[in-house]
N, C-alpha and C positions, 0 to 999 in steps of 0.2 A: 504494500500500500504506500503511495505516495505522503510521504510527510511535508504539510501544508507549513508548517514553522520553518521547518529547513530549508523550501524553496523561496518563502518570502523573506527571509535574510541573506536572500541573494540577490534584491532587486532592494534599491540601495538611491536616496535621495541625494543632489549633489555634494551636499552638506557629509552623509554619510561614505559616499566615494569617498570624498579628499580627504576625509580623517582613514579610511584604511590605504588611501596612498601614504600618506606618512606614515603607516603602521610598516607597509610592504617595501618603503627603500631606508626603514629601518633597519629590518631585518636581510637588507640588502636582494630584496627580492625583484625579480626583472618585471613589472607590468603591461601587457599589450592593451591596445587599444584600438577597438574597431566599432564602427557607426555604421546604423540603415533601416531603414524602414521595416523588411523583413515581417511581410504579409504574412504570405502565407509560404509558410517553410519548405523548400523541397529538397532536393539533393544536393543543389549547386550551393544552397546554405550551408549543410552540414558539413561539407568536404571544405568550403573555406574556412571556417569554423574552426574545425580541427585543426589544420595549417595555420590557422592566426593564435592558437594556443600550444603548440608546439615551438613557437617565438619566448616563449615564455614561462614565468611561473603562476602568473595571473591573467584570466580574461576577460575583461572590462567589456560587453558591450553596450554600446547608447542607442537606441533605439529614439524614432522621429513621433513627436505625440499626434493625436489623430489630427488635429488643427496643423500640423506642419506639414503633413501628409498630405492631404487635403489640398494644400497652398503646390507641393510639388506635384503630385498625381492625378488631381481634378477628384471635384467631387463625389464619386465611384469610389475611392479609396479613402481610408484604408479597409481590407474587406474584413481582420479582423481587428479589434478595438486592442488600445495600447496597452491595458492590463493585462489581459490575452496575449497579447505577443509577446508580454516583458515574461508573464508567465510559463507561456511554454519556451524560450527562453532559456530561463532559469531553471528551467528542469533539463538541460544535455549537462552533460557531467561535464562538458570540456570547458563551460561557463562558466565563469568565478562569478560575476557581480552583474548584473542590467541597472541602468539607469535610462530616464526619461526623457528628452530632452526637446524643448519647443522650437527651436529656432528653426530656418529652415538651415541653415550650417552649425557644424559642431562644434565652429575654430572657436568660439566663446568656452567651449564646458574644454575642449583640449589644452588650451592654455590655460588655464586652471589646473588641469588634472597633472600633466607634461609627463606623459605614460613615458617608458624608455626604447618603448616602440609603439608605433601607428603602423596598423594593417588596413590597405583597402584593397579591392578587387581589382584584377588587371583587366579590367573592363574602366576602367579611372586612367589617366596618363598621371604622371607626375609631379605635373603642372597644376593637374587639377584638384589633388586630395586636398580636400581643408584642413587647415592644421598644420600642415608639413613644416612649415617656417620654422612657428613653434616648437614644433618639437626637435627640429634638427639645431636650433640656436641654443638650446637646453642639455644638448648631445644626446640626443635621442637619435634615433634610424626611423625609417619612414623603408616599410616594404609594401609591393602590390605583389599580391597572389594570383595563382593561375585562376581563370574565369573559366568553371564550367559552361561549355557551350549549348546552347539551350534550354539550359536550366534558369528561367526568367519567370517572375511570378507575374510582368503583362503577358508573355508567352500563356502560361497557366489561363490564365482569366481567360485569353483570347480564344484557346481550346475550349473552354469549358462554356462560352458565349455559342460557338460554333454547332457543338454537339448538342445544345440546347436548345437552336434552331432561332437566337436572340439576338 
């Protein structure tokens, strides 16, 4: 049976973040750090997922609240709500911590946190990650991961609009 305490102590206010970042470069422990929306979960989640927590001893992810989602996605999304997402979430074991975050960019909660790596998807050029500054001016690294090839959750919906006859 899933333990409901243990997974909501893994979804973690910013407030709560930055007090366990200084817990974890106390103990001299590596933080990653990775952002997105992260609808609806498929393969091409998991498998980046696992690679952005392999960077590390900690996996931070920030997820986009339904109002930020909304503003990037158009009104369709998000399809499932942001507790739901931080929720399932926080339940893959390769997760350390979910947090929330409104903006439509992260560079605000990154610069704050200043993980000692940012992971994004190689579906992002270099140029583009938010945050990267930050974190590389702090000595941090900045890595993009391989992008599953058609593992896209507009993909997903677009199937799923298709076969619905919608």
């Amino acid at each position: 049976m899933l333990d409901c305490r243990r997974m909501s102590g893994k979804i973690l206010s910013h407030e709560d973040l930055l007090r366990e970042r200084i817990t974890l470069r106390d103990d001299g422990k590596t933080l990653v750090f990775t952002n997105g929306v992260f609808d609806l979960l498929h393969v091409g989640h998991v498998r980046y997922l696992q690679r952005a927590r392999a960077l590390g001893d900690a996996l931070v992810v920030a997820i986009n609240s339904d109002r930020s989602v909304r503003q990037l996605k158009g009104d369709s999304r998000p399809v499932i709500v942001e507790q739901e997402r931080a929720e399932i979430l926080a339940a893959l074991r390769q997760v350390t911590y979910v947090t929330i975050f409104d903006d439509i960019s992260p560079r605000a909660l990154i610069a704050k946190v200043l993980p000692d790596v940012l992971a994004k998807g190689g579906d992002y050029g270099m140029d583009e990650i938010h945050g990267r500054e930050e974190v590389e001016a702090a000595g941090g690294r900045v890595v993009s991961l391989p992008f599953t090839e058609g593992a896209s959750t507009s993909a997903m919906i677009e199937r799923m609009r298709k076969r619905s006859g919608k």
